[in-house]
KOLROBA-24002 format. One record per residue (C-alpha): residue number from 1; residue in one letter; x, y, z. Coordinates in Angstrom, 1 decimal. Each point is the difference from the previous one (the first is absolute). Layout:
N
<NUM,A,<X,Y,Z>>
...
//
This chain:
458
<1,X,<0.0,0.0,0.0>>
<2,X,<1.3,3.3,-1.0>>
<3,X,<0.9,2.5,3.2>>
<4,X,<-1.5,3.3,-0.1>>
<5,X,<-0.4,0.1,3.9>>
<6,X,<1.1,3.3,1.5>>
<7,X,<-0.1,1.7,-3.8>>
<8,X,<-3.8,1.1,0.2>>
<9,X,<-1.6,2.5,1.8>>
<10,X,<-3.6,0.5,0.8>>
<11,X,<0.7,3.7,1.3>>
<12,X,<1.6,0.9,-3.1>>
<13,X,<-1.8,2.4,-2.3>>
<14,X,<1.2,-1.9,-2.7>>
<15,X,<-2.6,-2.7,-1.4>>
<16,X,<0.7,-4.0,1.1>>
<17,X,<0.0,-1.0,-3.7>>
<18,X,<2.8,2.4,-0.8>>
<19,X,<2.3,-0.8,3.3>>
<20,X,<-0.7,-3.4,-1.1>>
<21,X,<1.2,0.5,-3.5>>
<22,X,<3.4,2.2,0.8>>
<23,X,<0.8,-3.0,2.4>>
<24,X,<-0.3,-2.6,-2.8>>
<25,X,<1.5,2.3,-2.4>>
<26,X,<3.3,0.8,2.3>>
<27,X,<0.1,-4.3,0.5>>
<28,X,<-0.2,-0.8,-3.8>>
<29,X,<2.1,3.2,-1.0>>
<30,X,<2.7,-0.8,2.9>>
<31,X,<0.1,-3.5,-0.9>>
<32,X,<-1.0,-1.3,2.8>>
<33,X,<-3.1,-1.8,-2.1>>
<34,X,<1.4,-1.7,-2.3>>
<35,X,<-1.3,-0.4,-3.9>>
<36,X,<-2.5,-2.7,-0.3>>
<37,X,<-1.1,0.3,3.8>>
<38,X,<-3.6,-0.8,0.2>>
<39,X,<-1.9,2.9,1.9>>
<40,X,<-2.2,-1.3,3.1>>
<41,X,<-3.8,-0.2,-1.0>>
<42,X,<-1.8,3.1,0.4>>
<43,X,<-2.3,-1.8,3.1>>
<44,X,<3.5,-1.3,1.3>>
<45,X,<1.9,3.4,0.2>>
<46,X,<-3.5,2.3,1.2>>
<47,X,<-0.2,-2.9,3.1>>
<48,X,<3.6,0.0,1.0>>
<49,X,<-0.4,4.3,-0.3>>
<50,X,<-3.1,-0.1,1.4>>
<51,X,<-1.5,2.4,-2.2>>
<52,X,<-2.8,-0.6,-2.9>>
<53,X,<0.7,-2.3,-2.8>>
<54,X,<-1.2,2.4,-2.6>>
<55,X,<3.1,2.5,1.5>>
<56,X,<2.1,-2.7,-1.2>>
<57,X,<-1.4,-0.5,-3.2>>
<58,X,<0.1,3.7,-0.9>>
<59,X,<3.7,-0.4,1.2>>
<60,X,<0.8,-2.7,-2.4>>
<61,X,<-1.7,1.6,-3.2>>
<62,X,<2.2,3.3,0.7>>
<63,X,<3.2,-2.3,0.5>>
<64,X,<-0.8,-1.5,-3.9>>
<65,X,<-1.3,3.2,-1.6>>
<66,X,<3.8,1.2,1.2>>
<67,X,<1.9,-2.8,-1.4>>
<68,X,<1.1,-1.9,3.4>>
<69,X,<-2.1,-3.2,0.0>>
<70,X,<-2.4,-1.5,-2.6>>
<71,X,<-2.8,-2.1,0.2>>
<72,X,<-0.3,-3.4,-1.7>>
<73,X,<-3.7,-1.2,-0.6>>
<74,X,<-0.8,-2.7,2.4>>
<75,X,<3.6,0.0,2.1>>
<76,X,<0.7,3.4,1.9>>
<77,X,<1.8,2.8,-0.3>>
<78,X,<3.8,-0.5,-0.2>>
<79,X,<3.0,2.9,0.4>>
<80,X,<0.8,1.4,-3.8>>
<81,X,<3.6,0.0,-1.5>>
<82,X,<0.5,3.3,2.1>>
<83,X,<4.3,1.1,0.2>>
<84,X,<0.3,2.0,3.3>>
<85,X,<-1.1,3.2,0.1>>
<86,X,<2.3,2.7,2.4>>
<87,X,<-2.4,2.0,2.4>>
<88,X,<-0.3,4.0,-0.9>>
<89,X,<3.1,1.8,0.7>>
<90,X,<0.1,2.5,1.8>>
<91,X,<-0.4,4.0,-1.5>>
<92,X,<3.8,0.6,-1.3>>
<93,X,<1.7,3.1,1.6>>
<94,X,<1.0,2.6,-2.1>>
<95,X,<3.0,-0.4,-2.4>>
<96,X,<0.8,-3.7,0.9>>
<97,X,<3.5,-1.2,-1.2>>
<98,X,<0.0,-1.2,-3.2>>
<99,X,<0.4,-3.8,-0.3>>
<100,X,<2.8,-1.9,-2.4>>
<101,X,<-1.1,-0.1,-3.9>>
<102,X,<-1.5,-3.1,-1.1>>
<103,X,<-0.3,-0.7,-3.8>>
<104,X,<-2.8,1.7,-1.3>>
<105,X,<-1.4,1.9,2.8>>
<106,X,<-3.5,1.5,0.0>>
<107,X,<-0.6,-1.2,-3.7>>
<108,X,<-3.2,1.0,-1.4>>
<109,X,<-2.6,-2.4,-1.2>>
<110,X,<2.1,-3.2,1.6>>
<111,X,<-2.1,-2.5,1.9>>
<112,X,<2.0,-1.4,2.7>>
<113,X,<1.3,-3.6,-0.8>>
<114,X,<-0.2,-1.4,3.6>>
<115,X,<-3.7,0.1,-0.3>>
<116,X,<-0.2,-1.6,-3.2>>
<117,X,<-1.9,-3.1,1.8>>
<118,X,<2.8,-2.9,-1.2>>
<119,X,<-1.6,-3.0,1.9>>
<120,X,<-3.5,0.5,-1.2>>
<121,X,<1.6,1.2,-3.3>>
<122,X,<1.8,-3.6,-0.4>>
<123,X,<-3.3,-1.7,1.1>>
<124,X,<-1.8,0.8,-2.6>>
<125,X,<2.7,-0.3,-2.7>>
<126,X,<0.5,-4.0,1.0>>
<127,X,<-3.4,-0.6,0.2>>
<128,X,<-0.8,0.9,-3.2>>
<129,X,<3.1,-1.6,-1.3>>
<130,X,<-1.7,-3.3,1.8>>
<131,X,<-3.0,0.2,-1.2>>
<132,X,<-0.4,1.5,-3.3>>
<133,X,<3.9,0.3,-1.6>>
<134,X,<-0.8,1.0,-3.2>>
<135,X,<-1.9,3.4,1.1>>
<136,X,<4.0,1.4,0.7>>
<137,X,<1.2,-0.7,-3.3>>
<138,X,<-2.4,-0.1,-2.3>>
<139,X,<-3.1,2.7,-1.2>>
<140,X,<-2.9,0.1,-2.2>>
<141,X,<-1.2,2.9,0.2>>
<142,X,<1.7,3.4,-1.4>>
<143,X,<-2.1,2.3,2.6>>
<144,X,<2.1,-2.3,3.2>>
<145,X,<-1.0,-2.8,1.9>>
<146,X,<-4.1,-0.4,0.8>>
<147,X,<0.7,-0.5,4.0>>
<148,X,<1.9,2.9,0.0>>
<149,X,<-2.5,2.0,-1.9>>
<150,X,<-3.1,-0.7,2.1>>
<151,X,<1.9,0.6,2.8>>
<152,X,<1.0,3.0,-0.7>>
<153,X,<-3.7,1.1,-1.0>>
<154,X,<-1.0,-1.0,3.5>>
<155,X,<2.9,2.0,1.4>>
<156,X,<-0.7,3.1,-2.0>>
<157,X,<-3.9,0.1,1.1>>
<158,X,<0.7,-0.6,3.4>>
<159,X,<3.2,2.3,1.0>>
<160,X,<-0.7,2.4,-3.0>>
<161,X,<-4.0,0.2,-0.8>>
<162,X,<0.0,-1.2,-3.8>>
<163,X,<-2.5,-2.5,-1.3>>
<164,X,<2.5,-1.9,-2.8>>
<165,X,<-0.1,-3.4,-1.3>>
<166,X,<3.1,-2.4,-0.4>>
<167,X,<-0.9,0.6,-3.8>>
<168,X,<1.6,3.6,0.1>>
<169,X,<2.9,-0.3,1.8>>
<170,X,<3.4,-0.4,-1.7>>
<171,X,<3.4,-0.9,2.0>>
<172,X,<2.9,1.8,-0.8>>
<173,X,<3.8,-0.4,0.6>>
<174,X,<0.0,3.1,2.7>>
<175,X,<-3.0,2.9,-0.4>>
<176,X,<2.6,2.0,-2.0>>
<177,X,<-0.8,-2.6,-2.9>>
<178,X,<-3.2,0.6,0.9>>
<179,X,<-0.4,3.7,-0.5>>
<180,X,<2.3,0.1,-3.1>>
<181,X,<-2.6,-2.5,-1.3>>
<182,X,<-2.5,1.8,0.6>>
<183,X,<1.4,3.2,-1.3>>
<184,X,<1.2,-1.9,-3.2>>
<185,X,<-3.5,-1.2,-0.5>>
<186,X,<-2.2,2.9,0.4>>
<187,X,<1.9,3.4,-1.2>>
<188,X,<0.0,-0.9,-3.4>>
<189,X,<2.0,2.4,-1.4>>
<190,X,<-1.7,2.5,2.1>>
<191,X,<0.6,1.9,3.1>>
<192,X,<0.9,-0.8,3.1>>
<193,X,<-0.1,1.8,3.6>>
<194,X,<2.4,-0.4,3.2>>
<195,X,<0.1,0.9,3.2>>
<196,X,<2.8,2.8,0.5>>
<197,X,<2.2,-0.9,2.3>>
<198,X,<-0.9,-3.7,-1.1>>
<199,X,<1.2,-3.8,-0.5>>
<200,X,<3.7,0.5,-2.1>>
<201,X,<-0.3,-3.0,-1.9>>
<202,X,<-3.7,0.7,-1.0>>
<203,X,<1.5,3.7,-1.5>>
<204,X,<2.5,-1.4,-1.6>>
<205,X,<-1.7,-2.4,-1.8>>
<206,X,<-2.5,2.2,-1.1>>
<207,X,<2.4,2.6,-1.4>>
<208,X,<1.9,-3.3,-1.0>>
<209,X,<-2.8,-0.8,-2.5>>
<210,X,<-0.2,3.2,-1.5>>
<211,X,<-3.6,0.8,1.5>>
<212,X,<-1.4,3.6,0.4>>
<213,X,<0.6,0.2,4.2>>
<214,X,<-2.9,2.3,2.2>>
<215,X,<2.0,0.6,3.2>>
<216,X,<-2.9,-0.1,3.1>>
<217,X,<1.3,2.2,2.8>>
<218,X,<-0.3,-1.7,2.9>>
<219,X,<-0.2,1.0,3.5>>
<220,X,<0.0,-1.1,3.3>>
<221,X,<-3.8,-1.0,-1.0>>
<222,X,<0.6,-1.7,-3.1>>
<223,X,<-0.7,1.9,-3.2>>
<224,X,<-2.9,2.1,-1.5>>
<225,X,<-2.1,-0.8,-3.0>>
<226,X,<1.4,1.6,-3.1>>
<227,X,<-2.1,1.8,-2.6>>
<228,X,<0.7,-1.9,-2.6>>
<229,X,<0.4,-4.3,1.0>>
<230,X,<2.6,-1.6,-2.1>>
<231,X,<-1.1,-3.5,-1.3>>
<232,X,<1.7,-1.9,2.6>>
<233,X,<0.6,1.5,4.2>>
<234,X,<2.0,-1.6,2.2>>
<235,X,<-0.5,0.7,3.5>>
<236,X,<1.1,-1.5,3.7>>
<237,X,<-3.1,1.5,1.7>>
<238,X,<0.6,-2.3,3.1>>
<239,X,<3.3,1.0,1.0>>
<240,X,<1.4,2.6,-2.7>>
<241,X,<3.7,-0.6,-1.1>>
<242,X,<2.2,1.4,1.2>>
<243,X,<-1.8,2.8,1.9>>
<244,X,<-1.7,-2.4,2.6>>
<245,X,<-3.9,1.8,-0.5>>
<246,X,<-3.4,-1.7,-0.4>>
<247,X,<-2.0,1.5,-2.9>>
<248,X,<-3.5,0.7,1.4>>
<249,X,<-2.9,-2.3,-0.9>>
<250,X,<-2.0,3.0,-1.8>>
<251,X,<3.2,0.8,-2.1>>
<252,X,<0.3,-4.1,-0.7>>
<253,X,<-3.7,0.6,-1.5>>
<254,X,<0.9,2.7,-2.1>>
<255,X,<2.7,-1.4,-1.9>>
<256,X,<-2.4,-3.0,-0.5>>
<257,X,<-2.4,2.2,-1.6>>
<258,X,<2.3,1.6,-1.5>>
<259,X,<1.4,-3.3,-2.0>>
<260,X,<-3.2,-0.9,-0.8>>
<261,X,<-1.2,2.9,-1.7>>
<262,X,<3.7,-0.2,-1.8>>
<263,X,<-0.3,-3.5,-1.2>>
<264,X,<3.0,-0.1,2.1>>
<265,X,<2.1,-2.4,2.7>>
<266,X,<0.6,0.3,3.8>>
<267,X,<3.3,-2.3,0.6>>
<268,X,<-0.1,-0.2,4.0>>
<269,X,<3.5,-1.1,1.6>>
<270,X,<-0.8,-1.0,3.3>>
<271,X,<3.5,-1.1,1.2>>
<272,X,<-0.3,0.3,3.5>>
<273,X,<-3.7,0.4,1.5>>
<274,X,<-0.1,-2.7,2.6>>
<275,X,<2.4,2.2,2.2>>
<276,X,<-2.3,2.9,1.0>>
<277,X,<0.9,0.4,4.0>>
<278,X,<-3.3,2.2,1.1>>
<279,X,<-3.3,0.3,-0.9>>
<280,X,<-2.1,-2.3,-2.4>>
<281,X,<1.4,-0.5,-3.4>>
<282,X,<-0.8,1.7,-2.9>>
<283,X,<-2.0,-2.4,-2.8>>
<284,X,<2.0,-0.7,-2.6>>
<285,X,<-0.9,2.5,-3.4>>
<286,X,<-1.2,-3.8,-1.9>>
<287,X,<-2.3,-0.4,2.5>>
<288,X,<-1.9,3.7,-1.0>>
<289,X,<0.6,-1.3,-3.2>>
<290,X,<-3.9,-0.4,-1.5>>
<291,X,<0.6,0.5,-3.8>>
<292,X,<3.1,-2.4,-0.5>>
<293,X,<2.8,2.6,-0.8>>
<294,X,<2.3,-0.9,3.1>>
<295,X,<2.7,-2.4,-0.3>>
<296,X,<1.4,-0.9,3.3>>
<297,X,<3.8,-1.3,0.6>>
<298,X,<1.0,-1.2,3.1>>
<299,X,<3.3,-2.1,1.3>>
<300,X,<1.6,-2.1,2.1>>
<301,X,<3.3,1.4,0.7>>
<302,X,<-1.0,2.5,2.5>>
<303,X,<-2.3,-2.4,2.2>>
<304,X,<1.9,-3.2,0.0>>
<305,X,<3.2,-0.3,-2.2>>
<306,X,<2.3,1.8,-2.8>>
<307,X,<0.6,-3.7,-1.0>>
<308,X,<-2.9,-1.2,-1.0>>
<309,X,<-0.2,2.9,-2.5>>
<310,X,<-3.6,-0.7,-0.8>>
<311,X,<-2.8,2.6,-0.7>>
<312,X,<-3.1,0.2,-1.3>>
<313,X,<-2.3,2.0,-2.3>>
<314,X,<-4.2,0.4,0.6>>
<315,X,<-1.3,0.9,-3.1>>
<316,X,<-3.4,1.2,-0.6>>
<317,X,<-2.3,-2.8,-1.7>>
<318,X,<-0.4,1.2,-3.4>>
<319,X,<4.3,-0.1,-0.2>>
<320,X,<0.6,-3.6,0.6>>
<321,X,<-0.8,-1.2,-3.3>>
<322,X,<2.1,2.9,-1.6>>
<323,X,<3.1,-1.4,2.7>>
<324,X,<-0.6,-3.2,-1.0>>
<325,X,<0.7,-0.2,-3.3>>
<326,X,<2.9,2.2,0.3>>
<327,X,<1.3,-1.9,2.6>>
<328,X,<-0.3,-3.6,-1.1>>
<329,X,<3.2,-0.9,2.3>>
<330,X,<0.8,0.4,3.7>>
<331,X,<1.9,2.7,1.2>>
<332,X,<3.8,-0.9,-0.4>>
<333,X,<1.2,1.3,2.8>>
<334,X,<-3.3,-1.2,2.5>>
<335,X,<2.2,-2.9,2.0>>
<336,X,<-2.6,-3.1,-0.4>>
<337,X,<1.2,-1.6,2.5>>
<338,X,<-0.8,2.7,2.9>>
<339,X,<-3.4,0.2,-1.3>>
<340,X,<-2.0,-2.9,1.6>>
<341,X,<1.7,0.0,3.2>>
<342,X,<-0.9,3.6,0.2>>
<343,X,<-3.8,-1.0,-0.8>>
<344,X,<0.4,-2.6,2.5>>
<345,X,<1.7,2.3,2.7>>
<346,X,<-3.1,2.3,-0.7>>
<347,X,<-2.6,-2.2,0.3>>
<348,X,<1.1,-1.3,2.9>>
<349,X,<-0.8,3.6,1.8>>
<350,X,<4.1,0.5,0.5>>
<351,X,<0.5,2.7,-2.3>>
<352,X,<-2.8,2.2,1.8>>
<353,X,<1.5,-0.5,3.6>>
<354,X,<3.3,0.3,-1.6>>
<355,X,<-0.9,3.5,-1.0>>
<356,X,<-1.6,1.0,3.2>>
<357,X,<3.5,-0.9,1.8>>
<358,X,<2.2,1.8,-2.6>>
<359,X,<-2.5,2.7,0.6>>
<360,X,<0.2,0.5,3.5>>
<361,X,<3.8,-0.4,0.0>>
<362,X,<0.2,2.9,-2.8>>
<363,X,<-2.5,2.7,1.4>>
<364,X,<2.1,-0.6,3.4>>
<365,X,<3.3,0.6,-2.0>>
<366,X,<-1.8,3.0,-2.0>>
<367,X,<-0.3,1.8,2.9>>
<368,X,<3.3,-0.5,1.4>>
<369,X,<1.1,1.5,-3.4>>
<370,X,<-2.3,2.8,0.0>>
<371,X,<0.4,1.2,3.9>>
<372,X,<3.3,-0.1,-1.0>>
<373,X,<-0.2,2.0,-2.9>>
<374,X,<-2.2,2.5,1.7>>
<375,X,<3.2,0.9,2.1>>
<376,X,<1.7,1.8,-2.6>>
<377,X,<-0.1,3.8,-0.2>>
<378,X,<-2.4,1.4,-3.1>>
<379,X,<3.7,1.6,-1.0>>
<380,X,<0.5,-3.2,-2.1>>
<381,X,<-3.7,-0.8,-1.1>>
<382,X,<-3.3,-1.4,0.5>>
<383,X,<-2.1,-3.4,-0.2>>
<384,X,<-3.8,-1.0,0.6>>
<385,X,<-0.7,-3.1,1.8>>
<386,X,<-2.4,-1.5,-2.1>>
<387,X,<0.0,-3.3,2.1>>
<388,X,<0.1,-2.5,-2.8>>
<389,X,<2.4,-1.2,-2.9>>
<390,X,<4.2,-1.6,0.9>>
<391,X,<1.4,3.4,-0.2>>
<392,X,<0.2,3.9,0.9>>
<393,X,<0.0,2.3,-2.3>>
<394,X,<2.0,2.9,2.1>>
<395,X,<0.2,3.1,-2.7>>
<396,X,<3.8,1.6,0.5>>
<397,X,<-0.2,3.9,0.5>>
<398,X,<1.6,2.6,-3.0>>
<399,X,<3.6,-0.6,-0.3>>
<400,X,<-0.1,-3.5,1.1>>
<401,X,<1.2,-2.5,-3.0>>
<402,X,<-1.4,-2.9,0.4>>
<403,X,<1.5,-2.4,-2.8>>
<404,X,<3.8,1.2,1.6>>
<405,X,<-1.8,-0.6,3.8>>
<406,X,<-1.1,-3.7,-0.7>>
<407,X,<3.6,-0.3,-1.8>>
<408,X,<1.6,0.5,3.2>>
<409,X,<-2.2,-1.9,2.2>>
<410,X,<0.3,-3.1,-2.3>>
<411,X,<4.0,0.4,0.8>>
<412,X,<-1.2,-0.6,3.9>>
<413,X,<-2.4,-2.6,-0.8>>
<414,X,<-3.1,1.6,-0.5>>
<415,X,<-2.4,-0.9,-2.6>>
<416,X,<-2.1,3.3,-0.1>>
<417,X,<-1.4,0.8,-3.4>>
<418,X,<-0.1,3.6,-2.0>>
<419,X,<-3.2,1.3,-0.4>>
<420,X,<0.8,2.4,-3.1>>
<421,X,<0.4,-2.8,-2.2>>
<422,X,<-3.4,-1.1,-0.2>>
<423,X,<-1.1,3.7,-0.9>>
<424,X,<0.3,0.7,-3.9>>
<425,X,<-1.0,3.5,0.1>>
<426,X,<3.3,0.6,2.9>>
<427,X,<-2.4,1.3,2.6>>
<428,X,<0.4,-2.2,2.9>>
<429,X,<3.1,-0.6,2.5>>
<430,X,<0.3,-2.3,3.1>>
<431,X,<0.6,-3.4,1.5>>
<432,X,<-1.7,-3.8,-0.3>>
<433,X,<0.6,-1.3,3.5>>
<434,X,<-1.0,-3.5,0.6>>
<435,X,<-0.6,-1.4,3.2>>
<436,X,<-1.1,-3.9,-0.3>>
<437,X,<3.1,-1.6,-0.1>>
<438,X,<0.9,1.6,3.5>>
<439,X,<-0.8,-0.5,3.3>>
<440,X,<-1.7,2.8,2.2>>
<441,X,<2.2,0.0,2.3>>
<442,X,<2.9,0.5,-2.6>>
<443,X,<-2.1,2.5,-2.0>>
<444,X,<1.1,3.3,1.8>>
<445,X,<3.5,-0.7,0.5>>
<446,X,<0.0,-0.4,-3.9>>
<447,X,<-1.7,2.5,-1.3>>
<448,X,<2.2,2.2,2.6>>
<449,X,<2.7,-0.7,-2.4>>
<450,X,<-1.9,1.2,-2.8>>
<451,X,<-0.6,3.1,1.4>>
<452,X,<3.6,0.4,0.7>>
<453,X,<0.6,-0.6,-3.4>>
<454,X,<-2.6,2.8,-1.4>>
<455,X,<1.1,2.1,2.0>>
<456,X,<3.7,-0.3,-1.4>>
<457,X,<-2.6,0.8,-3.8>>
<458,X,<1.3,-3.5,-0.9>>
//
């Protein structure tokens, strides 16, 4: 029987259920309950606490909705694949000492590898390669494997809000295939607008094919309709790249319209979405989507591994057949082999608690970074906490260069990012400053050193 003895407190203001919870959660995240340990029954653990089953039960539910335990139909609830979890830290003083470089520090967009969820991971992979081989080296279909596909339908309508069939979704090698797929497909010859500051590799491949470009000024709310739409928009309305904003529902709805009454294309890149630290998400532009001009891209690398390099495309019904017969092949890059065990790993529910955990770790590391970053003086520039995304964008003040700054942190090991080369029109200076690949505790110390650094103007 598990002890909780001496850890609840009627006279606490704090609800049973929760003190209940926190206990279990310090026990599972400590270690001290090891994975695969099989949870008393709710009737068991309410008698031994002496307080109402139904406390219990409530308990339980919140301990699985978070990612510690799961429940398996007909045989308890058992403690998840949970690594241990450090308790908050406490507020850092004031200029803390900066700690020694590690490779890479505070690189933006990076999920941290130690949470990459191996065991599970390898699970999944050799029970597929028991029971159906030929799923990891062979494929039929050109649009990626059918498990995966449905999957990821169910995935979409229940973290994301759009109603999709396995029919229209197409798995790419990455969602940069994706987009440039997309973009490829739909412009035509035609226009084509971007977010200003916006994804490199999407500007450059645009420019790269000779297309007329409509630069979108984007702020820290996304961008504004334009007068005139070109044929094909690409937005990030969840999480705007790099800027860090949330384009507001009623401005999501306009540039609907707005493609509509153009005969035009939305291309949404939602990269990152699933790490939104406060409030309720935003739904996804595809799920506004009532006239079938949104395509929605979404990916892999950011939630669960660069090495799977898998993506995916949601196109809107009346595109599929036009996909298919242009692609009558799968995706070259799309590794076949990661693709059933990934259906399998989502099926099973491990995915979903596997994003709740990298969740939690990152909005307690994103506000390590930001505190942190809230220290320096207004003399060297601004940021907005914007409480979502795997990165800062802090804006450098006049003077301030920050292509020669990020030089001279990468000499220190530092993988801070320039912010002035995703701006075409040269209007925007500053700093990409991960945080997910760091501890909070290590955070201030680090970005100390960065500081130290700006101030020296690089």
């Amino acid at each position: 029987m598990i002890d909780l003895s001496g850890l609840l407190s009627k006279a606490s203001a704090e609800p049973i259920y929760l003190q209940i919870v926190s206990a279990l959660r310090r026990q599972i995240s400590s270690g001290s309950l090891a994975i695969g340990t099989r949870l008393p029954s709710s009737r068991a653990l309410a008698q031994d606490l002496g307080v109402a089953r139904s406390t219990v039960v409530t308990a339980y539910e919140q301990l699985v909705a978070e990612g510690f335990a799961e429940a398996r139909r007909g045989a308890g609830i058992f403690v998840c694949d949970v690594a241990p979890i450090r308790p908050p830290e406490a507020p850092p003083r004031p200029q803390p000492a900066a700690v020694p470089p590690a490779p890479g520090m505070l690189q933006p967009g990076a999920p941290d590898p130690a949470v990459f969820p191996a065991r599970s991971w390898a699970r999944c992979v050799s029970r597929v390669a028991r029971m159906d081989p030929l799923s990891l080296s062979h494929q039929e279909d050109s649009f990626g494997d059918p498990e995966l596909r449905r999957e990821i339908a169910a995935y979409a309508a229940r973290w994301r809000g759009i109603e999709c069939s396995a029919d229209q979704v197409l798995v790419t090698s990455g969602a940069r295939e994706a987009l440039e797929l997309a973009m490829d497909f739909l412009v035509e010859g035609e226009d084509i607008a971007l977010e200003a500051p916006g994804f490199t590799p999407t500007q450059r491949f645009a420019v790269a094919r000779g297309w007329p470009v409509r630069w979108l000024r984007a702020g820290e709310r996304g961008a504004e309709v334009p007068r005139q739409m070109a044929k094909v928009t690409l937005l990030t309305p969840s999480h705007q790249f790099p800027l860090g904003g949330t384009l507001p529902v009623p401005q999501r709805q306009a540039f609907l319209q707005a493609a509509k009454e153009r005969g035009g294309w939305i291309i949404e890149d939602d990269f990152d979405s699933e790490f939104r630290y406060a409030g309720q998400p935003v739904p996804a532009m595809a799920a506004l989507d009532r006239e079938g001009r949104c395509i929605y891209v979404g990916t892999f690398s950011k939630t669960f591994s660069h090495a799977l390099r898998l993506g995916y495309a949601i196109l809107p019904p009346a595109l599929v057949p036009r996909f298919r017969a242009r692609f009558f092949q799968p995706s070259a890059g799309a590794a076949i082999t990661a693709q059933r065990p990934l259906a399998e790993f989502m099926a099973s529910g491990q995915y979903d608690r596997h994003i709740r955990r990298a969740r939690r770790l990152y909005a307690e590391r994103y506000a390590a970074a930001a505190d942190a970053l809230a220290q320096w003086p207004e003399a060297l520039g601004t940021f907005r906490r914007h409480n979502a995304g795997m990165q800062i964008a802090f804006h450098l003040a006049g003077g301030l260069a920050d292509v020669r700054i990020c030089r001279r942190a990468a000499s220190a090991g530092y993988g801070v990012r320039p912010l002035s080369p995703h701006d075409p029109e040269g209007r925007s200076g500053g700093l990409l400053t991960g945080f997910c690949q760091s501890s909070a505790a290590d955070l201030p110390g680090q970005i100390a050193g960065l500081r130290r650094i700006v101030e020296n103007g690089g």
